[in-house]
PyMOL Python script that loads the backbone (N, CA, C, O; Angstrom):
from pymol import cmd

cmd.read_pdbstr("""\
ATOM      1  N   UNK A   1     -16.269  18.168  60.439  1.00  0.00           N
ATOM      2  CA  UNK A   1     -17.623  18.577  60.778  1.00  0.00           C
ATOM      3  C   UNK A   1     -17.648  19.141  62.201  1.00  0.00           C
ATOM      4  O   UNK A   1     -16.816  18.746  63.018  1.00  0.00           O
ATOM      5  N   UNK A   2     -18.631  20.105  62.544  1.00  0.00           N
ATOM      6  CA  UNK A   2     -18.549  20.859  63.732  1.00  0.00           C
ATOM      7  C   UNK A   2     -19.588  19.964  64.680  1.00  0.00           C
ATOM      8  O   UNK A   2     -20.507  19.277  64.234  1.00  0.00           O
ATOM      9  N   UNK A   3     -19.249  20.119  66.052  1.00  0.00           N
ATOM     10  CA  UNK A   3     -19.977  19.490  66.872  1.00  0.00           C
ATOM     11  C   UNK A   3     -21.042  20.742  67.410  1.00  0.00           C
ATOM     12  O   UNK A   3     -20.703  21.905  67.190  1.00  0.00           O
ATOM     13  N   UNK A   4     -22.155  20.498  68.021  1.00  0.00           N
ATOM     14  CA  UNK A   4     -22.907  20.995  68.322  1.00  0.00           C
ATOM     15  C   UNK A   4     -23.617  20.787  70.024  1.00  0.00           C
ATOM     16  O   UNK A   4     -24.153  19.699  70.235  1.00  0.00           O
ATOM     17  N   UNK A   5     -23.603  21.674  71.007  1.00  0.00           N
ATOM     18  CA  UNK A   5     -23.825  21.557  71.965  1.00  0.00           C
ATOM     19  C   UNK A   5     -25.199  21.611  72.164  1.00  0.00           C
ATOM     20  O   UNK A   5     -25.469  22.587  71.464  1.00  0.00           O
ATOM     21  N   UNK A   6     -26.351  21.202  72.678  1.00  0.00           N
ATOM     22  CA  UNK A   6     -27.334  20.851  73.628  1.00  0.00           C
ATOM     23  C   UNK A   6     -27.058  21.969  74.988  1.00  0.00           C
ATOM     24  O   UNK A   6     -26.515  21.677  76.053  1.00  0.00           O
ATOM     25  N   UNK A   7     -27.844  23.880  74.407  1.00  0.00           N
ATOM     26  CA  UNK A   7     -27.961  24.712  75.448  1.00  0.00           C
ATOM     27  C   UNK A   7     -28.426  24.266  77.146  1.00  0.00           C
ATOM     28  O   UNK A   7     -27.936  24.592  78.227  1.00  0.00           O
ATOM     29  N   UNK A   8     -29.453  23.485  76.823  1.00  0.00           N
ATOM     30  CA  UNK A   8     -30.336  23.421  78.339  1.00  0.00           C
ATOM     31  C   UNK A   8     -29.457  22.151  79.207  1.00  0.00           C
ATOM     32  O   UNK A   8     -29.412  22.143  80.438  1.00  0.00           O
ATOM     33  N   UNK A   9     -28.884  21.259  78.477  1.00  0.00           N
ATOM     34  CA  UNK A   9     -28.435  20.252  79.131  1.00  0.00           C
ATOM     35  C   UNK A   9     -26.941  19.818  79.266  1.00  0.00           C
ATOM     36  O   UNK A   9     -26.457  19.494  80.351  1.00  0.00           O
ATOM     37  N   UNK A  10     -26.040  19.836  77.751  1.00  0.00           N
ATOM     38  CA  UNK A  10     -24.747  20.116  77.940  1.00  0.00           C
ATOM     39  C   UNK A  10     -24.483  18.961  76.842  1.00  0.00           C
ATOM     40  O   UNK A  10     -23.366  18.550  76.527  1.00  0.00           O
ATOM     41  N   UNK A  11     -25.409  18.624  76.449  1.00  0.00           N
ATOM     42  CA  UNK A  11     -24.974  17.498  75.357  1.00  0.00           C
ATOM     43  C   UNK A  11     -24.448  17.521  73.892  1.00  0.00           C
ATOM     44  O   UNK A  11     -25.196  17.831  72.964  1.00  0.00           O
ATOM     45  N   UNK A  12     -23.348  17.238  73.736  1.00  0.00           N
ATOM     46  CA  UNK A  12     -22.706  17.137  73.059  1.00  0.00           C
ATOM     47  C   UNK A  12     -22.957  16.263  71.118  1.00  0.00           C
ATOM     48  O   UNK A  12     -22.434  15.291  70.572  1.00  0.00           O
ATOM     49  N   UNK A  13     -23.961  17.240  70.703  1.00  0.00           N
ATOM     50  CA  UNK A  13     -23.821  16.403  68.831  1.00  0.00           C
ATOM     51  C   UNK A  13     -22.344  16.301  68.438  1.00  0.00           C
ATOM     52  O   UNK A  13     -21.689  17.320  68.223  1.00  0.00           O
ATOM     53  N   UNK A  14     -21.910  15.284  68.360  1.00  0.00           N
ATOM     54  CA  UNK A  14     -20.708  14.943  67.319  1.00  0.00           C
ATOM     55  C   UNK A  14     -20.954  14.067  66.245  1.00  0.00           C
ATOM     56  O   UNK A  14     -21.373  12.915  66.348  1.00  0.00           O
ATOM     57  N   UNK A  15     -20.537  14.960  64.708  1.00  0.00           N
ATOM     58  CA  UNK A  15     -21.116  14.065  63.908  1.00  0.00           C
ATOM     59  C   UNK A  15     -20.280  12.780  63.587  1.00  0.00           C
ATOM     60  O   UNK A  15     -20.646  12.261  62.533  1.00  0.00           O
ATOM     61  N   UNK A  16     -19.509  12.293  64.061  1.00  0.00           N
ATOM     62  CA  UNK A  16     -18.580  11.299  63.733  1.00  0.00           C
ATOM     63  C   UNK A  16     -18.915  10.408  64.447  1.00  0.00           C
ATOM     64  O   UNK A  16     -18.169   9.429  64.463  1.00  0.00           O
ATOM     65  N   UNK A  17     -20.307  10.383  65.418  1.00  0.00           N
ATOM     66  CA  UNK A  17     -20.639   9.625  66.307  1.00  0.00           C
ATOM     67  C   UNK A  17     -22.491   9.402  65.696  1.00  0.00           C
ATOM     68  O   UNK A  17     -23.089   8.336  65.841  1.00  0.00           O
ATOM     69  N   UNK A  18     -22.790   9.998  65.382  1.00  0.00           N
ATOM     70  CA  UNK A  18     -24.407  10.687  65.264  1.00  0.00           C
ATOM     71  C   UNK A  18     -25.260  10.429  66.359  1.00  0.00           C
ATOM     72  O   UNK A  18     -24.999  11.134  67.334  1.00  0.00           O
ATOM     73  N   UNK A  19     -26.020   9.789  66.478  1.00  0.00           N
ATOM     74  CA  UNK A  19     -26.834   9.539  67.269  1.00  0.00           C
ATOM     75  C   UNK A  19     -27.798   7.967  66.756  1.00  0.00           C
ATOM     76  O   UNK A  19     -28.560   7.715  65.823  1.00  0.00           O
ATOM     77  N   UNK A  20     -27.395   7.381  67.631  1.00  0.00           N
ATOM     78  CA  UNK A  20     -27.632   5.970  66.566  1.00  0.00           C
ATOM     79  C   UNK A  20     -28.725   5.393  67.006  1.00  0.00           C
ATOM     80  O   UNK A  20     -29.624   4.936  66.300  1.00  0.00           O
ATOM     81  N   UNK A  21     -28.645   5.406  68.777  1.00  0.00           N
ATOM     82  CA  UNK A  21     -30.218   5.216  69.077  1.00  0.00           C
ATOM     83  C   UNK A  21     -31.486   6.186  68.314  1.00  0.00           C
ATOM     84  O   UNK A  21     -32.574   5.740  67.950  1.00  0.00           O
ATOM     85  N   UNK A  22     -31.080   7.437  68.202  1.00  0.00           N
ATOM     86  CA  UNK A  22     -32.273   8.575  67.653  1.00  0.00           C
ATOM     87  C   UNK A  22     -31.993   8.123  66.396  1.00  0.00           C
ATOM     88  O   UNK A  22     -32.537   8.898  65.610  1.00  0.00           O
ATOM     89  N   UNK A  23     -31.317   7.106  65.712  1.00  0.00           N
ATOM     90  CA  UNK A  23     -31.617   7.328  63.932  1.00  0.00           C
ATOM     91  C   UNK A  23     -30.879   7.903  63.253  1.00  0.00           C
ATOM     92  O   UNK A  23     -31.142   7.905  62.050  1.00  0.00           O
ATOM     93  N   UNK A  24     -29.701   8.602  63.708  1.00  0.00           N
ATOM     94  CA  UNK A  24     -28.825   9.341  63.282  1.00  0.00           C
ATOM     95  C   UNK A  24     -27.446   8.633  62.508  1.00  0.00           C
ATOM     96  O   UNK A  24     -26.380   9.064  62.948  1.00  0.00           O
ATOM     97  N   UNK A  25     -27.383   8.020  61.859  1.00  0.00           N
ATOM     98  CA  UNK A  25     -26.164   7.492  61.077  1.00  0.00           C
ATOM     99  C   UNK A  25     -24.883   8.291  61.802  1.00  0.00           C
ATOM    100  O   UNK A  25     -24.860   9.517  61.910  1.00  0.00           O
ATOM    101  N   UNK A  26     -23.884   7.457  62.254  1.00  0.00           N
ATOM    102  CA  UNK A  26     -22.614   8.382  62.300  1.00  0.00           C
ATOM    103  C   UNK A  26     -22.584   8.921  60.884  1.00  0.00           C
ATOM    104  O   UNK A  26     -23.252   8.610  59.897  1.00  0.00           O
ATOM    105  N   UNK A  27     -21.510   9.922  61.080  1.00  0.00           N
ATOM    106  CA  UNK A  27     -20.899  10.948  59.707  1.00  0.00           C
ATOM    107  C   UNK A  27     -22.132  11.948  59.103  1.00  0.00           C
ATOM    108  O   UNK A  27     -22.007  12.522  58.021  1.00  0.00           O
ATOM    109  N   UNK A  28     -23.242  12.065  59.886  1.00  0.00           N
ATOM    110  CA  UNK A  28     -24.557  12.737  59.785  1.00  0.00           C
ATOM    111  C   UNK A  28     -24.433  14.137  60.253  1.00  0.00           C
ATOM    112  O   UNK A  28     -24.525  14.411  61.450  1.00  0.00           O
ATOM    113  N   UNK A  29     -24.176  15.250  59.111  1.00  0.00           N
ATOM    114  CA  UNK A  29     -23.606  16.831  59.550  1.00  0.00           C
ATOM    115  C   UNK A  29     -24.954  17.157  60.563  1.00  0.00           C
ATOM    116  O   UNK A  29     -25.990  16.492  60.603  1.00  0.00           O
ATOM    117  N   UNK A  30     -24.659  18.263  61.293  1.00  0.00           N
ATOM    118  CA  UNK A  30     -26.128  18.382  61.882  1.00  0.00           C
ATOM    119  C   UNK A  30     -27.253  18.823  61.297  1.00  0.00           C
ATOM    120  O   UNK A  30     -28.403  18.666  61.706  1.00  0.00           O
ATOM    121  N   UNK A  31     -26.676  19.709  59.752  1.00  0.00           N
ATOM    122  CA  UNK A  31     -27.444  20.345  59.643  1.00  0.00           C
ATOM    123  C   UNK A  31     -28.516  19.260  58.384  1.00  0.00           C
ATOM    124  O   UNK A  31     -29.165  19.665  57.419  1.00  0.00           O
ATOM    125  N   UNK A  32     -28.437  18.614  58.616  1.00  0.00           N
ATOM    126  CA  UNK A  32     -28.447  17.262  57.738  1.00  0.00           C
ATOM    127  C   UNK A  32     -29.631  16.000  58.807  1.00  0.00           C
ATOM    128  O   UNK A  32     -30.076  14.904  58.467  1.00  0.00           O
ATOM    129  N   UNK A  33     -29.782  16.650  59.909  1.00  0.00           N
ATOM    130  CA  UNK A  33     -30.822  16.318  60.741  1.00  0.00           C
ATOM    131  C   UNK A  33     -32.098  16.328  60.632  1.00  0.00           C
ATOM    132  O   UNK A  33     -32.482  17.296  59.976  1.00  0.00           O
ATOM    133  N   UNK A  34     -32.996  15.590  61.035  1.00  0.00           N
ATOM    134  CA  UNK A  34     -34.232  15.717  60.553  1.00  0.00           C
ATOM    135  C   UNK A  34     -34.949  17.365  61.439  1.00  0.00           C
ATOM    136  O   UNK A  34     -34.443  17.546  62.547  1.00  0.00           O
ATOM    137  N   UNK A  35     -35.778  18.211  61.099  1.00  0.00           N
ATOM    138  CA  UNK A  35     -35.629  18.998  62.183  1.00  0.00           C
ATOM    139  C   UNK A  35     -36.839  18.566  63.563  1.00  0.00           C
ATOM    140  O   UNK A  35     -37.079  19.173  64.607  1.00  0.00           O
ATOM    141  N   UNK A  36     -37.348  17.417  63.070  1.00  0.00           N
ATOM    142  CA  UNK A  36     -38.317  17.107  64.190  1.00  0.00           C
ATOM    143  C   UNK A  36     -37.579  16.410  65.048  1.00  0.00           C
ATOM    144  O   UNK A  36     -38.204  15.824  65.933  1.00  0.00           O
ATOM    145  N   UNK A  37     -35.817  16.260  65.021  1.00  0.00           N
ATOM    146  CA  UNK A  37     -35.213  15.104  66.211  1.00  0.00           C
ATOM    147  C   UNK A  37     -34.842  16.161  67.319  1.00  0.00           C
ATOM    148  O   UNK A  37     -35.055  17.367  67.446  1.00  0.00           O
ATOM    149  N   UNK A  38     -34.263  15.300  67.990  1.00  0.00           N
ATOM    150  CA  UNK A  38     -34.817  16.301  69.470  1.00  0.00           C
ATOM    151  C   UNK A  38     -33.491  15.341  70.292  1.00  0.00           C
ATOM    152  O   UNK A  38     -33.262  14.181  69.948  1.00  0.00           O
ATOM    153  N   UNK A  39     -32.582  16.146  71.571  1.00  0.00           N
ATOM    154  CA  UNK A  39     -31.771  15.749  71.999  1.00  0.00           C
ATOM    155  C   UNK A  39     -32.050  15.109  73.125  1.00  0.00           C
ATOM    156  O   UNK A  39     -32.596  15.501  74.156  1.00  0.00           O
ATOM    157  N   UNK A  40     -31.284  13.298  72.580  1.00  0.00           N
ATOM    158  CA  UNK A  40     -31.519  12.104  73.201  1.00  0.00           C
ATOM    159  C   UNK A  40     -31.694  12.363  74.746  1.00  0.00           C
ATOM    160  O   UNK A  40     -32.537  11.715  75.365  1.00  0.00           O
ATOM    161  N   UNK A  41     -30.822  13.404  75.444  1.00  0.00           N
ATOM    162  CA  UNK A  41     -30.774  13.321  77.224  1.00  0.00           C
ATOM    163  C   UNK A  41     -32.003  14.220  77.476  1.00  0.00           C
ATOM    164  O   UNK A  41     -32.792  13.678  78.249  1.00  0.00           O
ATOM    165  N   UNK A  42     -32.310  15.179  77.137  1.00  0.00           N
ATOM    166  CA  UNK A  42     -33.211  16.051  77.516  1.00  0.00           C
ATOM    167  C   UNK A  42     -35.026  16.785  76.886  1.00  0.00           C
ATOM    168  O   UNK A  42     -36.093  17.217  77.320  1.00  0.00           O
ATOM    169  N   UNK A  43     -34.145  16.429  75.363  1.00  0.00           N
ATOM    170  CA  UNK A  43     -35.559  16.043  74.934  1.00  0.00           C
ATOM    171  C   UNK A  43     -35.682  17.684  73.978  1.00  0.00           C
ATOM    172  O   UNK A  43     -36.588  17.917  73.177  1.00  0.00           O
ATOM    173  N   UNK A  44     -34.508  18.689  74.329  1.00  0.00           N
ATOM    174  CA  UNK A  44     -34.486  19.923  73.346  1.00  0.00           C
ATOM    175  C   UNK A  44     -34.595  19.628  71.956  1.00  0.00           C
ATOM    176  O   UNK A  44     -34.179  18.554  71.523  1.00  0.00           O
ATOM    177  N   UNK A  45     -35.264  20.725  71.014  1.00  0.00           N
ATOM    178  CA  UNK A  45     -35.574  21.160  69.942  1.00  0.00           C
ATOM    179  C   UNK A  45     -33.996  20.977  69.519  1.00  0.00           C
ATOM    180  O   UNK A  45     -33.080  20.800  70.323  1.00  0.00           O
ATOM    181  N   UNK A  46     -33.847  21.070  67.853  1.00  0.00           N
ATOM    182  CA  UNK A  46     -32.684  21.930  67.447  1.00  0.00           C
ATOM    183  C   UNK A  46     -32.341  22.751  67.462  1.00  0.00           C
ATOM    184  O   UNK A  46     -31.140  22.881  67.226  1.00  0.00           O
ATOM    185  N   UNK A  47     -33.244  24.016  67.784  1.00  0.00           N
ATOM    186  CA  UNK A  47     -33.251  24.938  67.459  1.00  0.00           C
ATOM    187  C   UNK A  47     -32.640  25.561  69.284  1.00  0.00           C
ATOM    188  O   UNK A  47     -32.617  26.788  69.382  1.00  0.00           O
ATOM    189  N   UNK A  48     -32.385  25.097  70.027  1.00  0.00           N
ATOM    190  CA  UNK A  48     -31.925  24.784  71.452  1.00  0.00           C
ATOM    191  C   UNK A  48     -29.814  24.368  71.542  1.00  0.00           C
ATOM    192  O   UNK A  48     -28.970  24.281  72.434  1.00  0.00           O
ATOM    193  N   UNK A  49     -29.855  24.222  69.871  1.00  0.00           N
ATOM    194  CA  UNK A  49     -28.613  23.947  70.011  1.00  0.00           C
ATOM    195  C   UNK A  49     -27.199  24.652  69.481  1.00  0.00           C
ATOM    196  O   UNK A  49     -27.131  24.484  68.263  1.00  0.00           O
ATOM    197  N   UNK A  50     -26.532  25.076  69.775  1.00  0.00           N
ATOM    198  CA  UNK A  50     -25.471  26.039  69.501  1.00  0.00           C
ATOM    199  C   UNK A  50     -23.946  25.283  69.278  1.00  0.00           C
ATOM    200  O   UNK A  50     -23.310  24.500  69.984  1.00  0.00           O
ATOM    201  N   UNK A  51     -23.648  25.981  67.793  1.00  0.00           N
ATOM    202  CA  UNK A  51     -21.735  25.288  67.853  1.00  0.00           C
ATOM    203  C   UNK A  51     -20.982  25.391  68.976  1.00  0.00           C
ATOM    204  O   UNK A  51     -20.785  26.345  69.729  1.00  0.00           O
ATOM    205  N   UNK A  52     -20.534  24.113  68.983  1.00  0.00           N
ATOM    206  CA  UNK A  52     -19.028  24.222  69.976  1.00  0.00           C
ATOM    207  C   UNK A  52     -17.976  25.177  69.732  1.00  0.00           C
ATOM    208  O   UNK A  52     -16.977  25.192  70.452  1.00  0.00           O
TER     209      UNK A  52
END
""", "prot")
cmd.dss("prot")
cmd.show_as("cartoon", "prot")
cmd.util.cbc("prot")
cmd.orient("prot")
């Protein structure tokens, strides 16, 4: 699965990790995200976020 960078801030989606405080199950593809979640450090859209 591809990781996904966080444009405005530098943060790193890896799905082998997910996001567990935001609700995110590890092994959770991104595109498999809810689209109202929003990145844990900064608070960007998805739509803010670009492949590694």
């Amino acid at each position: 699965m591809e990781r996904w960078v966080c444009q405005p801030c530098g943060w790193v989606y890896d799905p082998e990790e997910g996001d567990p405080d935001g609700g995110i199950e590890p092994g959770t593809a991104f595109e498999d995200i809810p689209e109202d979640w929003v990145c844990p450090i900064c608070g960007a859209t998805k739509d803010l976020f670009e492949k590694e």
